[in-house]
N, C-alpha and C positions, 0 to 999 in steps of 0.2 A: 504494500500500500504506500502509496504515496505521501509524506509530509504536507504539501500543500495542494489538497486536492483545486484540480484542473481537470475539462476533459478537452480534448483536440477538435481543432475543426476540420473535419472529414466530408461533410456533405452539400452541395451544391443546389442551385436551384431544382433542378428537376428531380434529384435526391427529394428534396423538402417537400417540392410538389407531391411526388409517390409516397409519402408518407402522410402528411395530408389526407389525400383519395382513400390511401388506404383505411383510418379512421372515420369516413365518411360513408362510404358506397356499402359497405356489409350491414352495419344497422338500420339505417332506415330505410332500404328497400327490402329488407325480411323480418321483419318488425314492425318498423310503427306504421305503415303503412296502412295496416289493419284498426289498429286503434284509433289513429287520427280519421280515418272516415267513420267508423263510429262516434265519433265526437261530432265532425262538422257534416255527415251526410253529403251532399249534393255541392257543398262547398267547400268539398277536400283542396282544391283546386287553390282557392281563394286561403283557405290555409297554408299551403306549401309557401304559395307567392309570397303574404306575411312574415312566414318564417323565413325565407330566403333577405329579405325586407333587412328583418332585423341580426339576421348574419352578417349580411353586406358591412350594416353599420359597426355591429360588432369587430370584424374583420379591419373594418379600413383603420378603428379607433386602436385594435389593437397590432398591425399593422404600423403605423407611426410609434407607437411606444414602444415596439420591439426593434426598431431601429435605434432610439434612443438608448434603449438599455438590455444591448444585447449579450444580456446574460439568461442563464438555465432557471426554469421556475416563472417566465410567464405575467398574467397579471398581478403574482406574488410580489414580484419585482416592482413593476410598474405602482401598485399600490402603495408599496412602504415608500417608494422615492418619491413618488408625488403627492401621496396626501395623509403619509404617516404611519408607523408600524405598524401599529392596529388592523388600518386596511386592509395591509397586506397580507399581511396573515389571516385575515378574514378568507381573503380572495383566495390563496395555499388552501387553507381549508376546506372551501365550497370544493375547490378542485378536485383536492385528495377525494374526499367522502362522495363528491359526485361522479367522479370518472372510476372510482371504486367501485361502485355499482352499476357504470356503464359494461367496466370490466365482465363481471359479473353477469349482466345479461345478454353481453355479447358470447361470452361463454356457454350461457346455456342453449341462445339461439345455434353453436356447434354442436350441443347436445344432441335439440330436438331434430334435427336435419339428418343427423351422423346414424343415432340410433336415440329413438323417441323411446323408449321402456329404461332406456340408462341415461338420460340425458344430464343426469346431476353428476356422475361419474364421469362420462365423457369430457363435460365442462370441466370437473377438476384436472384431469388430465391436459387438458389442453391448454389450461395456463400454464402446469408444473412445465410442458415442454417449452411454451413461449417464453417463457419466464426463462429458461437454458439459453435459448437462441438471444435475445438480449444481454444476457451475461457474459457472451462471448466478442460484442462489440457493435454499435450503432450501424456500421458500414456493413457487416451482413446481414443485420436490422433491414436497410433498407433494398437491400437486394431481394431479400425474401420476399419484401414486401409489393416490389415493383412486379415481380413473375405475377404474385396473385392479382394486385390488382389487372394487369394485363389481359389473363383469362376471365377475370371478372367483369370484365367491362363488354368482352366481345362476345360472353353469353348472355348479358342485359341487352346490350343489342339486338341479338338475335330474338330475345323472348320480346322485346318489344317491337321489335319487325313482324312475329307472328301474331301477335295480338291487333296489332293495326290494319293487318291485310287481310284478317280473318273475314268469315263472310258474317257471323254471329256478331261482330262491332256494329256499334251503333252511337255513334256521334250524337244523338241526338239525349244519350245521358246525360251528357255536361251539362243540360239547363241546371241554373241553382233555384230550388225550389224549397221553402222550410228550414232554409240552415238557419240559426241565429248567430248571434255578433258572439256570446260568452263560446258555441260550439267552435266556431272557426279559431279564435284566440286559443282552446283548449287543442283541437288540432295542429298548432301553426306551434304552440308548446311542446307537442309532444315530439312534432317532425326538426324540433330544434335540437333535440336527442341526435338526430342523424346528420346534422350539419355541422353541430361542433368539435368537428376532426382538425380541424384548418388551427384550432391551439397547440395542438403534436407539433405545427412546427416554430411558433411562439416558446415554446416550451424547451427546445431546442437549440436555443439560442448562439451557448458556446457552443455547438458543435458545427454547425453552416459556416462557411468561409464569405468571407466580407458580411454579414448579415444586414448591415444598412441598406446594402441593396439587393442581397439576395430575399431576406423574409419579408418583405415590402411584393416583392415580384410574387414569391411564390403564393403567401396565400390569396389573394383572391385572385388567381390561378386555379391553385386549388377549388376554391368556393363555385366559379362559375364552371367548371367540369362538374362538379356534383349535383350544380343544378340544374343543368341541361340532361344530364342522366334521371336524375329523379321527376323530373316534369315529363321525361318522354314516356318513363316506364307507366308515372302516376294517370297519366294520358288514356295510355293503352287498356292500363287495369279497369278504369274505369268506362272504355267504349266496349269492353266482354261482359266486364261482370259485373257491372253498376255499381255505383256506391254502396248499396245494401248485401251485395252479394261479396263485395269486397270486407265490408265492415266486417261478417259473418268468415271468413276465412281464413283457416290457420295456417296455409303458406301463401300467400297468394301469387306471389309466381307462379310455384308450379299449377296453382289454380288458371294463371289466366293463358298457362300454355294447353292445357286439359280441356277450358271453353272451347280455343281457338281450333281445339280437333287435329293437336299433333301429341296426342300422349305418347306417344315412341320419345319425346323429349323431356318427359317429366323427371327422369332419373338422372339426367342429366344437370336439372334445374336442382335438384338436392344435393348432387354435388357441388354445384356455382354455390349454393348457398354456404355451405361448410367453408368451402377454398373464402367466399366473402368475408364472414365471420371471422374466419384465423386472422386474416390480413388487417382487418378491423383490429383485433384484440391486441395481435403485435405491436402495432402504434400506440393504443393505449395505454399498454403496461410503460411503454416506452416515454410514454407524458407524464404518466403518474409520478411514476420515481425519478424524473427530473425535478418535479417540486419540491416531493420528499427530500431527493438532495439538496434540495438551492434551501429549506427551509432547514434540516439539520446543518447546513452549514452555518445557519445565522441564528443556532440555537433555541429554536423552538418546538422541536423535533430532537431525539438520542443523538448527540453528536459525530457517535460510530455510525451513524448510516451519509455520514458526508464524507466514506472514506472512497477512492478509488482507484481500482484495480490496477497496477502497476505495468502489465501485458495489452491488458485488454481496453486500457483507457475506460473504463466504464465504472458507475457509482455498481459495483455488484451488490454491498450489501444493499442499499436502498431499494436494487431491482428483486431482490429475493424477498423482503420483507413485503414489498407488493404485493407479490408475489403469491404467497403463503397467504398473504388477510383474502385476497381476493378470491384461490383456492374458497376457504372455508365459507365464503359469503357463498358463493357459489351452487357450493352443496348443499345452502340450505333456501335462497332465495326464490320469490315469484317474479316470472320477468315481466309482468306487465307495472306488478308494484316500484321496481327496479327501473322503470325507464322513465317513469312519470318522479320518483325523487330525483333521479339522476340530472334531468331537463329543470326541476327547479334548484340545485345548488350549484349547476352550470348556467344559470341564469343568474345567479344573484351573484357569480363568478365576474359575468362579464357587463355587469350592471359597475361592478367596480372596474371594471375594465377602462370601460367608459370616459367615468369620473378621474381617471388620473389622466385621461388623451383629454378631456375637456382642460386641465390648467395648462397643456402645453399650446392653446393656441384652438383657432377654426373652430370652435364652439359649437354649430350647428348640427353636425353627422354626433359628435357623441353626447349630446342632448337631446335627440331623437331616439340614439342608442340604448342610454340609460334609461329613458320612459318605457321604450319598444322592449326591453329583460323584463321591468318589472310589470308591466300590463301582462303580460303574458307569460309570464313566473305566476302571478295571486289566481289567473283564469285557470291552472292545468287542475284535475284536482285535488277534492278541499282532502285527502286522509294525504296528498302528496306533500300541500302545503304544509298542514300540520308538520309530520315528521321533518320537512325540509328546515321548518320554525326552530323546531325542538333541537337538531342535529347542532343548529348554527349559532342556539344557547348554548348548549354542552360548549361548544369550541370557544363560546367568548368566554367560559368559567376558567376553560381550558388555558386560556392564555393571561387572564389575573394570573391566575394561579403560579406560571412560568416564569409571569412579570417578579413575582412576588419572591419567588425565590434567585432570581437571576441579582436581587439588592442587597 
């Protein structure tokens, strides 16, 4: 281990980009895509766009502050330098605890794909090995991750080309009929779950080469490939199987390849899912335990998880303690509960996000930002709120407490 942890910068724009994607495109087209049309019905559409809305600003606000301070740890960073440690550590927090549980349901979604009867098992597995591949160095991190997303993109393609040319499409679902304002916000919450991938490379800070002008490039790079993807696929799903039929289904890919009358490609679609899922998770684990390190290094967190690897330039213990919580959450969590906390303390994540890019200037985009987190943080729902409430008291006790002993 290293004396003064550091980690190296190894990765590049399109590195960042593929890491990014990767974080984005597995969740929310095998997941929430279901739940948000149950939310907003007939106005999934007007959902997604909202949640796109408020990434964008998300993104650009944090964007400019990861040029500023390009360091590991994200809106952590960004908050304790612009509007005081407290913040920031607020913001570390929401992250850990929220993308812990993104973890988490992204894992299980490799379960139920992989094998539906062991899906809890599978999921622990499948971090214990991500969790390996990460410990060996960011740079095959991103290799791994670029092959998946690769295959993943040109089977979303393909399932969104058969569902548009299908002869059972019917365009004429898109009218919005019945949504209300609280369902679409609740939708545009939950699809927010799938677009905040584009912090993996936020998060990443020390490790991108030049980062003022490479994570400025990369993510909303990243953000507008993920949402040309998901508008195509959300498109398609909804000209086969309507909103209600969509709402109603438990993979809907391979549901809207099974409408379209090519079931020869359903098994197919379960594997896209699984390969989606990993590449998701890999990023994941890989943002988590970057804050985890950026916040034991500024001691608010065990000090021994800001040590790193000597070989492998990597925080290992930080990525193994991930690791392990995320493991045990795993095998015990529901993934609908899981996505809907995840989306509101990544929400209040980047509500702070926000507020530190508003004191450096341009005011506009991260004051629309920060209203757009928290409108659609209080809409998702009320047992998500709750817990999201509760989690973010624990953490402010949490950090008296640290204060209190660090005097």
């Amino acid at each position: 281990m290293t004396d003064h942890p550091h980690l190296d910068r190894r990765l590049g724009v399109t590195d960042a980009v593929v890491i990014g994607l990767g974080s984005m495109i597995g969740a929310g087209i095998f997941a929430a895509l279901t739940p948000a049309a149950g939310a907003a019905g007939t106005g999934l559409l007007i959902g997604l766009a909202a949640a796109a809305v408020v990434a964008y600003m998300n993104a650009t606000s944090t964007a400019r502050c990861a040029a500023q301070y390009p360091e590991s740890g994200g809106a952590y960073v960004y908050g304790r330098e612009r509007l005081g440690a407290f913040w920031g550590y607020l913001a570390g927090w929401g992250f850990v605890v929220g993308k812990t549980a993104s973890c988490a349901a992204t894992a299980l979604i490799v379960g139920s794909y992989a094998w539906p009867t062991h899906a809890h098992a599978i999921a622990v597995a499948a971090v214990v090995t991500l969790t390996a591949v990460n410990c060996s160095g960011v740079h095959k991190s991103a290799l791994v991750t670029r092959i998946i997303v690769g295959v993943v993109l040109a089977g979303l393609a393909t399932a969104a080309g058969l569902g548009l040319t299908a002869p059972s499409a019917d365009f004429g679902r898109f009218a919005v009929t019945g949504a209300s304002i609280h369902g679409v916000l609740q939708a545009a919450g939950l699809l927010f779950f799938a677009f905040a991938g584009y912090a993996r490379i936020a998060t990443l800070g020390e490790e991108v080469r030049d980062p003022a002008r490479t994570i400025p490039r990369a993510i909303p790079l990243a953000l507008g490939i993920a949402l040309v993807v998901y508008a195509t696929v959300a498109v398609a799903a909804l000209a086969v199987l309507g909103s209600s039929g969509l709402a109603h289904s438990v993979a809907p890919i391979a549901d809207l390849v099974r409408a379209a009358g090519v079931t020869g490609f359903v098994p197919a679609v379960r594997v896209l899912a699984v390969l989606a899922a990993l590449g998701s998770l890999l990023s994941l684990l890989l943002g988590v335990s970057r804050t985890v390190f950026a916040m034991a290094r500024d001691h608010y967190l065990p000090q021994q998880l800001s040590a790193v690897n000597a070989k492998y330039k990597t925080p290992v213990l930080a990525e193994a303690t991930v690791g392990l919580v995320v493991a045990a959450v795993a095998g015990t969590v529901d993934l609908a509960g899981a996505i809907g906390f995840s989306s509101f303390a990544v929400l209040v994540y980047y509500a702070i996000a926000n507020a530190a890019a508003w004191t450096l200037g341009g005011r506009l985009v991260p004051t629309l930002g920060l209203a757009g987190c928290l409108v659609v943080a209080f809409a998702l729902p009320l047992s998500a709120v709750i817990l999201g409430a509760g989690v973010f008291l624990v953490g402010t006790i949490v950090y008296a407490v640290s204060r209190r002993a660090q005097k």
